[in-house]
N, C-alpha and C positions, 0 to 999 in steps of 0.2 A: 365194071364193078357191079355185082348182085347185090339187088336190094335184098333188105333185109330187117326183120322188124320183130321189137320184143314183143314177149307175152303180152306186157303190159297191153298193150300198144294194140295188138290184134284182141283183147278183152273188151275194150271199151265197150259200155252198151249205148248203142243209138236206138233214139226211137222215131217211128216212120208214124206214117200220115197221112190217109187216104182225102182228098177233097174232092168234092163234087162241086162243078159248075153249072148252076140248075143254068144259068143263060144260056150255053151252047153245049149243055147236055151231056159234058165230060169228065174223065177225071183226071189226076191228079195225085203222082205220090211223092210226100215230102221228109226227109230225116232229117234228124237235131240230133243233136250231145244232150239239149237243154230238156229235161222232161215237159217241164212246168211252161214251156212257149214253143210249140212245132205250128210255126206260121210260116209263110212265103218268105217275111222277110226274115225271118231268126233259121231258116234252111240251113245246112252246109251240103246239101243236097237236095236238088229240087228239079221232078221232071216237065216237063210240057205233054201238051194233054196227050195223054198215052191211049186212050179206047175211051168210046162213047158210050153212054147208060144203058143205052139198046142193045150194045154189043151181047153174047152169049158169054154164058156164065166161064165156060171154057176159054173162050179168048182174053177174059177180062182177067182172068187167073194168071193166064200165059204171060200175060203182057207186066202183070204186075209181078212175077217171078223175074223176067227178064229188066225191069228197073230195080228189082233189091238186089240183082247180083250185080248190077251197075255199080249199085250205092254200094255194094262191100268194098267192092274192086277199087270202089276213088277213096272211098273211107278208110279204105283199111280195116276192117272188123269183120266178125261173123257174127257177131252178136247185137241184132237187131228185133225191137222190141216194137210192137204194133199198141198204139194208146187211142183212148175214144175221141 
């Protein structure tokens, strides 16, 4: 059986979440449904540490492409919304 998923469904807007761990100098990207709490613990998606602060601008982009296509793929959505 194909999955299969409404409009609805593939609309939702998530919004993601960059964090920084000044202790070991990493980051960190997190999505929510919830606008008003994108925390570690209110996540429905949450990466471990994907690139360091020192990394180049180019990798740090790669790397954080390569986790929002993650968070589509398990969320279900294309509509992800980055917040301060």
């Amino acid at each position: 059986m194909q999955n299969t998923y409404t409009a609805a469904a593939l609309a939702q807007k998530a919004f993601a979440k960059i964090i920084v761990n000044k202790k070991l100098n990493t980051l960190r990207l997190l999505v929510t449904f919830n606008p008003y709490s994108v925390t570690q613990k209110s996540a429905e998606f949450a990466t471990g540490d994907i690139c360091n602060t020192t990394d180049s601008a180019e990798y740090v982009q790669y790397t954080i492409n390569k986790a929002l296509n993650n968070a589509k793929q398990q969320l279900k959505t294309n509509n992800i919304v980055f917040v301060a």
